[in-house]
Chimera marker file (.cmm) of the C-alpha trace (Angstrom):
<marker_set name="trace">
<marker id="1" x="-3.192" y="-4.147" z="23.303" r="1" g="1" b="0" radius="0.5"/>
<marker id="2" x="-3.174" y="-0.370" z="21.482" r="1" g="1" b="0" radius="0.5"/>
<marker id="3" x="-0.771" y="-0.171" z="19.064" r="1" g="1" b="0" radius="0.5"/>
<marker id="4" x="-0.480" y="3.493" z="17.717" r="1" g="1" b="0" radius="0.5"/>
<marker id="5" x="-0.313" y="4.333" z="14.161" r="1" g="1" b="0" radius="0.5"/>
<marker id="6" x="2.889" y="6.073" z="13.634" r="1" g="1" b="0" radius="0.5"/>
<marker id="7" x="4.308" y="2.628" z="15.070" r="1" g="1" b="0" radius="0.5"/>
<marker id="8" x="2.464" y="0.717" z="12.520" r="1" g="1" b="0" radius="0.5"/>
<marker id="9" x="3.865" y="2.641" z="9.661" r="1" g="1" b="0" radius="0.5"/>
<marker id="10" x="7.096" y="3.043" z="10.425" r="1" g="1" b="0" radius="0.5"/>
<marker id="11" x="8.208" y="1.230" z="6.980" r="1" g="1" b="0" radius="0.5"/>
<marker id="12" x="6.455" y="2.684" z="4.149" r="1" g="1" b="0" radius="0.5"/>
<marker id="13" x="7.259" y="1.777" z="0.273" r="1" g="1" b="0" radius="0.5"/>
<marker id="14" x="5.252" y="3.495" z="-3.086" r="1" g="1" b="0" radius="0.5"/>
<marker id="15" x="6.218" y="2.098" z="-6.446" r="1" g="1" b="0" radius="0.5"/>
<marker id="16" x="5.139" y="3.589" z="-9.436" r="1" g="1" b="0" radius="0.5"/>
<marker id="17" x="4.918" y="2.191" z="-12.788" r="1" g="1" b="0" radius="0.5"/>
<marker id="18" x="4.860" y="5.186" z="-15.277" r="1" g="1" b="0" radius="0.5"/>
<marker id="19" x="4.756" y="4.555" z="-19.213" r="1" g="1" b="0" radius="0.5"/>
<marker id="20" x="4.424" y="6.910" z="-21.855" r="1" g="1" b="0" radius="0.5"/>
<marker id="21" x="4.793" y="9.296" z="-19.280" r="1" g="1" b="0" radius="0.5"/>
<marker id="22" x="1.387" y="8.322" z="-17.767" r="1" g="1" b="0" radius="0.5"/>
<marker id="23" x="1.269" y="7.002" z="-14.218" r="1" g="1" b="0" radius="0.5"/>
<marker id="24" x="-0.538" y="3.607" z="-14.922" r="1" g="1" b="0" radius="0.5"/>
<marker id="25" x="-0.101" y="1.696" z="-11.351" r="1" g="1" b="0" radius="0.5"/>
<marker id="26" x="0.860" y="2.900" z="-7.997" r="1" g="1" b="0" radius="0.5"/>
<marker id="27" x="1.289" y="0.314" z="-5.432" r="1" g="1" b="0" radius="0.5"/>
<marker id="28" x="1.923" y="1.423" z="-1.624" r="1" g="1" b="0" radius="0.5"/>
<marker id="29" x="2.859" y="-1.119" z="1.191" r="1" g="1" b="0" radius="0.5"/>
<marker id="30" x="3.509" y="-0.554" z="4.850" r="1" g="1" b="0" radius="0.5"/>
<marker id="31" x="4.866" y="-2.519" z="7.913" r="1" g="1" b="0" radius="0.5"/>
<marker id="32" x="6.296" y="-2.956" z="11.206" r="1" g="1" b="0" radius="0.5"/>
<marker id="33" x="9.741" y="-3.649" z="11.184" r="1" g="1" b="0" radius="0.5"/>
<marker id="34" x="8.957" y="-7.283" z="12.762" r="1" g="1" b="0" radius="0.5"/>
<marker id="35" x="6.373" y="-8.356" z="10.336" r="1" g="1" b="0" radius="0.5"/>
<marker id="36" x="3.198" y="-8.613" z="12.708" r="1" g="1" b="0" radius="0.5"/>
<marker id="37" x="1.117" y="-6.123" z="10.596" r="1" g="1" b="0" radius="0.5"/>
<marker id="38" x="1.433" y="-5.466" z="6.431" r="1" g="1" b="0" radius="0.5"/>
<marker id="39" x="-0.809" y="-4.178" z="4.352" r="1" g="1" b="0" radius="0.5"/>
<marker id="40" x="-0.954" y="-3.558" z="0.904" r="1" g="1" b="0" radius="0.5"/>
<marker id="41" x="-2.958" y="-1.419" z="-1.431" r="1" g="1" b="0" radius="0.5"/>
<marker id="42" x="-2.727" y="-1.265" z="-5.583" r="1" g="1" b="0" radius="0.5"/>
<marker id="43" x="-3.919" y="1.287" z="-7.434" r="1" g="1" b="0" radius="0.5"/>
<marker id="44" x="-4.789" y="1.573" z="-11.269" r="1" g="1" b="0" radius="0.5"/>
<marker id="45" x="-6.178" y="4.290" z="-13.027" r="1" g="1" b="0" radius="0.5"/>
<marker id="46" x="-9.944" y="4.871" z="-13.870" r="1" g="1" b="0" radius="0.5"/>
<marker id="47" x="-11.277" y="5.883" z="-17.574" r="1" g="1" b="0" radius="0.5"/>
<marker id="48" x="-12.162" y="9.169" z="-15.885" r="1" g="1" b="0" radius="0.5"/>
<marker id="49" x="-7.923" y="9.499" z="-15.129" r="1" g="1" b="0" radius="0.5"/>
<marker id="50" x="-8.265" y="9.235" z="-11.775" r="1" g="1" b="0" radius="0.5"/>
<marker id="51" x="-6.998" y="6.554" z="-9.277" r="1" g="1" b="0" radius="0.5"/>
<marker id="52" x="-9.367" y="3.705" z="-7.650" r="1" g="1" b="0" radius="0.5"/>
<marker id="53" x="-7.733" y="0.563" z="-5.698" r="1" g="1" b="0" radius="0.5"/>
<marker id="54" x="-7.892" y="-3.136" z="-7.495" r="1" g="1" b="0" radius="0.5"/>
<marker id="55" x="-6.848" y="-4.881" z="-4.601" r="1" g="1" b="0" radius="0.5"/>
<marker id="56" x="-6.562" y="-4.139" z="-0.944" r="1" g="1" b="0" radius="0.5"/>
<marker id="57" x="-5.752" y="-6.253" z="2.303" r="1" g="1" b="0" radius="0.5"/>
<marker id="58" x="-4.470" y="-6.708" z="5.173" r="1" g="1" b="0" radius="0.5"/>
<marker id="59" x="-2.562" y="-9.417" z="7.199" r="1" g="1" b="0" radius="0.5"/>
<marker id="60" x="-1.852" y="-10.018" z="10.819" r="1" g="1" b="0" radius="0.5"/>
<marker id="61" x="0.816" y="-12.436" z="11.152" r="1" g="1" b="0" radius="0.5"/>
<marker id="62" x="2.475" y="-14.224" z="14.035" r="1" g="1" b="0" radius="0.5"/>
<marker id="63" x="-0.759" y="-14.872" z="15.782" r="1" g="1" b="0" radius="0.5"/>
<link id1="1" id2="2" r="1" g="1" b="0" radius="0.2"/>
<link id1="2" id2="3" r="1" g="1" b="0" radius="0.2"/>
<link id1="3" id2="4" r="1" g="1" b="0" radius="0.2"/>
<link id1="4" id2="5" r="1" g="1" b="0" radius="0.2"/>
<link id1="5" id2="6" r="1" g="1" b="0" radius="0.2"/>
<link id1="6" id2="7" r="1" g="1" b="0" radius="0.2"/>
<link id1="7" id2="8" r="1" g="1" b="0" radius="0.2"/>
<link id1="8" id2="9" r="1" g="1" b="0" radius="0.2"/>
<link id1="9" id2="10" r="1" g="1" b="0" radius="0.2"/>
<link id1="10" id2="11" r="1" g="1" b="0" radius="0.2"/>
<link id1="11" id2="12" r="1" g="1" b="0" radius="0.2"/>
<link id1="12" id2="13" r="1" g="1" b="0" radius="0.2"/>
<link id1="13" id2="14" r="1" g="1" b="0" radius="0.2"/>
<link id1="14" id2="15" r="1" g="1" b="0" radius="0.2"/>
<link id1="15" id2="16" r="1" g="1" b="0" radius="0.2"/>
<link id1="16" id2="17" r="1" g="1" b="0" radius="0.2"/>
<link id1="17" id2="18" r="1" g="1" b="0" radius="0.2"/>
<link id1="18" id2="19" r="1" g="1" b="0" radius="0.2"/>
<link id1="19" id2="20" r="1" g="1" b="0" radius="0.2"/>
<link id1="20" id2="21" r="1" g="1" b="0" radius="0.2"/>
<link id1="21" id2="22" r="1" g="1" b="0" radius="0.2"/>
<link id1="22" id2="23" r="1" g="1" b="0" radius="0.2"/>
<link id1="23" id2="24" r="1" g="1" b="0" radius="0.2"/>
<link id1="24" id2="25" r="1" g="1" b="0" radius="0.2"/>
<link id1="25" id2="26" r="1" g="1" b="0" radius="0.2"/>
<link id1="26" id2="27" r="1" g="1" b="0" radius="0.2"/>
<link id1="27" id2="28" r="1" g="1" b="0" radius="0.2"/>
<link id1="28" id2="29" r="1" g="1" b="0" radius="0.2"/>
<link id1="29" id2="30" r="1" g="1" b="0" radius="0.2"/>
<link id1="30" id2="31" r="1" g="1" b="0" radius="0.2"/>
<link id1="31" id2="32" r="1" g="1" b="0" radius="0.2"/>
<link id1="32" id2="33" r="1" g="1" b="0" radius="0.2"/>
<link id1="33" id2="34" r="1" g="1" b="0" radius="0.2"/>
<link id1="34" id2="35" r="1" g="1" b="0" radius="0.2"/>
<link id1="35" id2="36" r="1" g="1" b="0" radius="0.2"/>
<link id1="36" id2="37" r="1" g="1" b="0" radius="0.2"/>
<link id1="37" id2="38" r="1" g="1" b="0" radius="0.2"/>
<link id1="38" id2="39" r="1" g="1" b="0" radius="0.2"/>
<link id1="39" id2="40" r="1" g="1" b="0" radius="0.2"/>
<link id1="40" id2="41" r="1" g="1" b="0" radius="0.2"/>
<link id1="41" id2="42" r="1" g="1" b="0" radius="0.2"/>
<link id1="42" id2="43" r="1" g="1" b="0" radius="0.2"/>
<link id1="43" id2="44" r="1" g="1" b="0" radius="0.2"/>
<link id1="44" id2="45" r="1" g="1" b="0" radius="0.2"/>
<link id1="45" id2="46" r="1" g="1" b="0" radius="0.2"/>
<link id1="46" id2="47" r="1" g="1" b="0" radius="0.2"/>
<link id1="47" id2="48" r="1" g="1" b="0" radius="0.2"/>
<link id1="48" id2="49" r="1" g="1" b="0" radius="0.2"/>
<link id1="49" id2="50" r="1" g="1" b="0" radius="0.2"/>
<link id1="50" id2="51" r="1" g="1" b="0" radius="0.2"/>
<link id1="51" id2="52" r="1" g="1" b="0" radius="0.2"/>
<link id1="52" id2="53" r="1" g="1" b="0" radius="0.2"/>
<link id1="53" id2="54" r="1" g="1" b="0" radius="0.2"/>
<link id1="54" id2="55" r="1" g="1" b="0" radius="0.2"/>
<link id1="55" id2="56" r="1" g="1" b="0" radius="0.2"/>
<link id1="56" id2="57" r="1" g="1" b="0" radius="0.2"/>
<link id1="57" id2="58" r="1" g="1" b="0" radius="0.2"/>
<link id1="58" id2="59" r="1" g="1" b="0" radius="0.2"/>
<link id1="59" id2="60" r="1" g="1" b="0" radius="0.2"/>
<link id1="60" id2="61" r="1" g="1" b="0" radius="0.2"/>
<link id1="61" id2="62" r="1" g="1" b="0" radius="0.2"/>
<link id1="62" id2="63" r="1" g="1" b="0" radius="0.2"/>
</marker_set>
């Protein structure tokens, strides 16, 4: 079974946490609709100021 991106990703969410005007935490999700495939991906910022993920995964569900 092929399952084309676009179709994947057709529910997409970014949050951002900003204080003192500084970005400090972006977190971006995607999913299908029905819940078969999420994944998830956190960001925090580096010393060098730029972005490096903390935690990433993936789930397949309904299996």
């Amino acid at each position: 079974m092929c399952t084309d991106i676009p179709e994947i990703m057709n529910r997409f969410e970014r949050t951002e946490i900003t204080i003192d005007n500084e970005v400090k935490i972006i977190s971006e999700s995607s999913s299908r609709a029905e819940g078969d495939i999420e994944a998830h991906r956190t960001l925090a910022p580096f010393s060098t100021g730029s972005y490096g993920p903390v935690g990433d995964n993936a789930t397949l569900k309904g299996l």
